[in-house]
C-alpha positions in Angstrom: 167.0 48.9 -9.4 166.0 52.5 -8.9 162.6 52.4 -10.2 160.8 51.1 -7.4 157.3 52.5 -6.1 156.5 53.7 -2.9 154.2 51.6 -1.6 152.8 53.4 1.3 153.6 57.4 0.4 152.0 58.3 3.3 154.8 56.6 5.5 157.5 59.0 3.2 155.3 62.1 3.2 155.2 61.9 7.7 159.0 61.3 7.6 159.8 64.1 5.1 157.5 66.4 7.3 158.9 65.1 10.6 162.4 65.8 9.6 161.4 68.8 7.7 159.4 70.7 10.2 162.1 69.9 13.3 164.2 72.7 12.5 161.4 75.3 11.5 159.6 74.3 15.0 162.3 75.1 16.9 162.7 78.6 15.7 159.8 79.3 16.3 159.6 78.1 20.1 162.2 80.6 21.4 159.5 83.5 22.5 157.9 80.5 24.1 160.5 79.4 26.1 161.2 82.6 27.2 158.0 84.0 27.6 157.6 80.7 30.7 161.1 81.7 31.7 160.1 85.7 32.8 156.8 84.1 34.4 158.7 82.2 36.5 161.2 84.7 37.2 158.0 87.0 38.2 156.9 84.4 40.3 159.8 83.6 42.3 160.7 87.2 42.3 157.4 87.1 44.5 158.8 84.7 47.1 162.3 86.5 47.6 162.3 88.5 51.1 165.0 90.7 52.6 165.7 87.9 54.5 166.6 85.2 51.9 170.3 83.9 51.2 172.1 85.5 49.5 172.9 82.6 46.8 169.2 81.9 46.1 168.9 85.7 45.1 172.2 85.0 43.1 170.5 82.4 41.7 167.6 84.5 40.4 170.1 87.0 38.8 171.6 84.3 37.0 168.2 83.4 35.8 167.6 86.7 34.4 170.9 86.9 32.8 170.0 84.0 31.0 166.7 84.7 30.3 168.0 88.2 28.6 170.8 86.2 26.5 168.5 84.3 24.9 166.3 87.2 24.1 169.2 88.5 22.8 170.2 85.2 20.3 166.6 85.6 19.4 166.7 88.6 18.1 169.6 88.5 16.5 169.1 85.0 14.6 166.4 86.9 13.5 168.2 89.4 11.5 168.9 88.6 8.2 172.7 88.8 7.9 172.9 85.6 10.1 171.8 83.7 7.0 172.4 79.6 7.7 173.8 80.7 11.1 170.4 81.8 12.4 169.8 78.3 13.0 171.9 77.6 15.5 171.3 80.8 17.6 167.7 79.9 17.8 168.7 76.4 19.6 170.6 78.7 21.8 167.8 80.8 22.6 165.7 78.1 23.5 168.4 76.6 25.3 169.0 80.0 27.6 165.3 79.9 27.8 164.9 76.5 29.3 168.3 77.2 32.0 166.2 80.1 32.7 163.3 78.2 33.6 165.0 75.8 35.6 166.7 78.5 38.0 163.8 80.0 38.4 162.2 76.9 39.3 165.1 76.0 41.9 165.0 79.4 43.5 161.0 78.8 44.3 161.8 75.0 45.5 164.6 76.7 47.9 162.5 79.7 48.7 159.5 77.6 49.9 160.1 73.9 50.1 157.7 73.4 47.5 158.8 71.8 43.9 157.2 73.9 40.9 
């Protein structure tokens, strides 16, 4: 019963790698998704005049507040006493990352009209 062949390994050997490398690519996307959320911040910092409401400039503070969070669960999933933990605060890096981006984006859709 348990000494059947694999008849097509290369089938097994894509699904161990898929499900293998999921985790490992995701650590490694953090600096990514942060490094697209400070362009955007830069570039709807660009579009924000002396003139603008005052919730669309609230909105770009929350952006960098999230955008320095997950710079901070970067870093410190990074250390080595986090151990399994680490994990975890990498997918809340990215996560910060991407809310970052998406502020950003909204605050250049409200500033201009335009959808980025």
């Amino acid at each position: 019963m348990f000494n059947r062949s694999i008849k097509n390994p290369g089938i097994a050997l894509a699904a161990l790698m898929l499900l293998g490398g999921a985790g490992s690519a995701m650590a490694y996307s953090c600096e990514v998704e942060y490094k697209k959320g400070e362009s955007l911040i830069k570039e709807a910092e660009g579009y924000i005049k002396p003139d603008t409401d005052a919730r669309i400039k609230a909105m770009l503070a929350e952006a960098k507040g999230r955008l320095e969070a997950a710079e901070i669960s970067h870093r410190q999933a990074s250390e080595k006493h986090t151990g399994s933990m680490g994990k975890y605060m990498h997918g809340d890096a990215v996560r910060q990352g991407r809310e970052a981006q998406s502020l950003a984006s909204e605050v250049i859709f409200l500033a201009t009209g335009h959808p980025r």
